[in-house]
N, C-alpha and C positions, 0 to 999 in steps of 0.2 A: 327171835329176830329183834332187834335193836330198835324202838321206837322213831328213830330218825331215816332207818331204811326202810321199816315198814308204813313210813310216810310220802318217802317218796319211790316206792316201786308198787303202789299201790293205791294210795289216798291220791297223791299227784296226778297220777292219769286218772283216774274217775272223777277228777275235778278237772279236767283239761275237756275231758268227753265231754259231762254235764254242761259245762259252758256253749262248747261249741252247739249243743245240742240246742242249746239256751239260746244262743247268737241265730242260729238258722232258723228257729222259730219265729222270732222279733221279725228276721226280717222276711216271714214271707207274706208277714203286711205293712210293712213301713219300704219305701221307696230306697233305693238303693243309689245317694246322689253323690258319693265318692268310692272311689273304690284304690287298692294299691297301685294297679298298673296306673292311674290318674295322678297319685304322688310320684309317682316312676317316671313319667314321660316331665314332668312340671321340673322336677331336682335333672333331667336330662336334658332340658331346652331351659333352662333359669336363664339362661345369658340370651336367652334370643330376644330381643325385645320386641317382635310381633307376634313371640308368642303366648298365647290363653287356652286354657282349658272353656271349651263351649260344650253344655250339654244341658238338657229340659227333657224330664221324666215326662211323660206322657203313661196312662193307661193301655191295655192291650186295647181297648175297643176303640183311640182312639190311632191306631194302624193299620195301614190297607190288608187286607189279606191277601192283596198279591204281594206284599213284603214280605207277612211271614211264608209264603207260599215259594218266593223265591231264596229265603235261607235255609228251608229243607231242601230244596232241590239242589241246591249249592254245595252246605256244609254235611246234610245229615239225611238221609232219605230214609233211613231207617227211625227215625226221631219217636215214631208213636208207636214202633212195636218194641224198641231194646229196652232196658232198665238203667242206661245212663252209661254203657258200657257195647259198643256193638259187634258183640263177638261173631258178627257173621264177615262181617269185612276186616279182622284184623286176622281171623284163621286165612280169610283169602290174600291176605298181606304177605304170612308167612307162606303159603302155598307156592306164592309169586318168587318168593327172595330163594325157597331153598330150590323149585324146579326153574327156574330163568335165572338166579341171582339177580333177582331185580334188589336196588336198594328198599330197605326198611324205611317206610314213609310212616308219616301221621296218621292216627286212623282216630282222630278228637271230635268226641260228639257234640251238641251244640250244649248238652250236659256240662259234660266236661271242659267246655272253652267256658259256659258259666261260671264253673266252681273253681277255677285258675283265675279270672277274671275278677273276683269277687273275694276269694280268697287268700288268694296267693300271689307274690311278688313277681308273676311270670316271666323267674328265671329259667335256666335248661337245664336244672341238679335234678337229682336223684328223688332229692327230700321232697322239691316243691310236687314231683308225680304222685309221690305218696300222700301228701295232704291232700292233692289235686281228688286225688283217688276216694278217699275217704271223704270229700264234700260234697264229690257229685253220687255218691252212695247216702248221704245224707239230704243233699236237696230234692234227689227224686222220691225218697219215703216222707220228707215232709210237704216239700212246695207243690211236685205233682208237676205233669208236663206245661201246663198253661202256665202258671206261674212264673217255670224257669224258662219260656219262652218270651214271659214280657221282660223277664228281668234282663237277660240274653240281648234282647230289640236294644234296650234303655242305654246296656253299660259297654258293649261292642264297641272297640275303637273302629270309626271309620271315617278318618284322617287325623292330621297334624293336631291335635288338642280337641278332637272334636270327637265325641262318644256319641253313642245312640243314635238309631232312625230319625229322630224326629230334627234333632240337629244337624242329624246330614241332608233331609230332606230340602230343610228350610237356608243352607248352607249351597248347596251344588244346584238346586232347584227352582229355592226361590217359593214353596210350597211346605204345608204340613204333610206328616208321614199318613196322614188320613187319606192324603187326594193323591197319593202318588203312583202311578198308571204302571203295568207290568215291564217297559222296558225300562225305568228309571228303579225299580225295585231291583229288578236283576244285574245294573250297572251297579247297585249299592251293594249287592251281595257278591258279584264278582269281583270285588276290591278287596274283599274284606280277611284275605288271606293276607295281602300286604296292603293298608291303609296309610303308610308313610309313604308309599311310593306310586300308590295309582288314585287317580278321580274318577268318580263317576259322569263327573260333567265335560274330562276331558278324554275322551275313552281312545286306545290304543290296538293296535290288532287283537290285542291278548284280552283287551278286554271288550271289545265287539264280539268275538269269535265266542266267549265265556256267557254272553249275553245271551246270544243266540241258543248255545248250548241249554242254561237256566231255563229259558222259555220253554224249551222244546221238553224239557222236565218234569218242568211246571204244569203240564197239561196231563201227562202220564201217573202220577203220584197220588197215593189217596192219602186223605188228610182228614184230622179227627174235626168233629164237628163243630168243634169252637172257631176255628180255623174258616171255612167254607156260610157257617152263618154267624154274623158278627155281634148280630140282638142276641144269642143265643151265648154269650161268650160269660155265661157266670163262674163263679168264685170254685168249680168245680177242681 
């Protein structure tokens, strides 16, 4: 083989891996204060002139636990027992389409909205699933569920230029994401499928109805220990 093929069908990805391997390490102690979708939404509002990008990292232990408590019960209920992948709800996805024809929905963990979030341009190709795929397979063997849950809190659009809990909090609320009480958590997490188009602070049947629902979740769900005591919330 040719020195210039056996460079690049084989040095080239193992320098591509190594990297990325390299990149996800860095970051699962350095704060994560831009991400793509952030240049995305910025080059897609450039002409809006009230538009800004607003967002302030916070720590996990500086978030209520009824936040994170209401974006597992929201986005991921499965969040502390799957490996970033939860094949108990997408076998019932197919189950659904091929006995009812129900349409093929989303079935994205808070993993997986991490590692699209973080990593990728989230477009709707082919390519971006497959990176998608192979990062949230990388952040849960290295960052571990806590980690891609603070990082998840931090980098989440939820609204017009505005990422993270703590920015919405203090945005819709008027409050840091510390002090913020179970039904203001669940108005944040029931937006957060479409954050261009719903508030927390100005809530609509769909998202009253979703609030309710979250809460009523939110009581039912068991959650890893980090989650429930907050002094206990180390580097684990």
């Amino acid at each position: 083989m040719k020195r210039w093929k056996r460079n690049l069908f084989i040095k080239l990805p193992l320098l591509l891996i190594a990297l990325s391997v390299l990149w996800v390490t860095v970051l699962k102690f350095v704060p994560v204060y831009y991400t793509p979708l952030m240049f995305k939404r910025a080059s897609q509002f450039r002409e809006k002139e009230d538009f800004k990008t607003v967002r302030t990292w916070v720590p996990l232990e500086r978030i209520s636990p009824e936040m994170i408590k209401a974006v597992i019960a929201s986005e991921d209920n499965r969040f502390a027992q799957h490996n970033g992948f939860d094949t108990t709800e997408i076998r019932k996805m197919f189950h659904q389409h091929a006995k009812h024809g129900k349409k093929l929905r989303g079935c994205s963990t808070i993993s997986q909205q991490t590692a699209k979030n973080v990593f990728t341009l989230c477009s709707d190709t082919g390519w971006r699933k497959i990176v998608e795929a192979y990062y949230t397979f990388l952040i849960e063997k290295i960052w571990g569920k806590r980690r891609i849950m603070e990082v998840y809190l931090n980098v989440a659009e939820t609204g017009k230029g505005v990422y993270g809990v703590e920015a919405a909090a203090q945005k819709y609320f008027g409050r840091s994401a510390a002090k913020l009480r179970t039904p203001e958590a669940a108005r944040i997490a029931a937006c957060l499928p479409s954050p261009l188009k719903r508030r927390p602070d100005e809530p609509n049947q769909y998202i009253s109805q979703r609030e309710r629902q979250i809460k009523s979740l939110m009581g039912k769900l068991t959650y890893p220990e980090w989650v429930t005591h907050p002094k206990k919330r180390d580097r684990k």
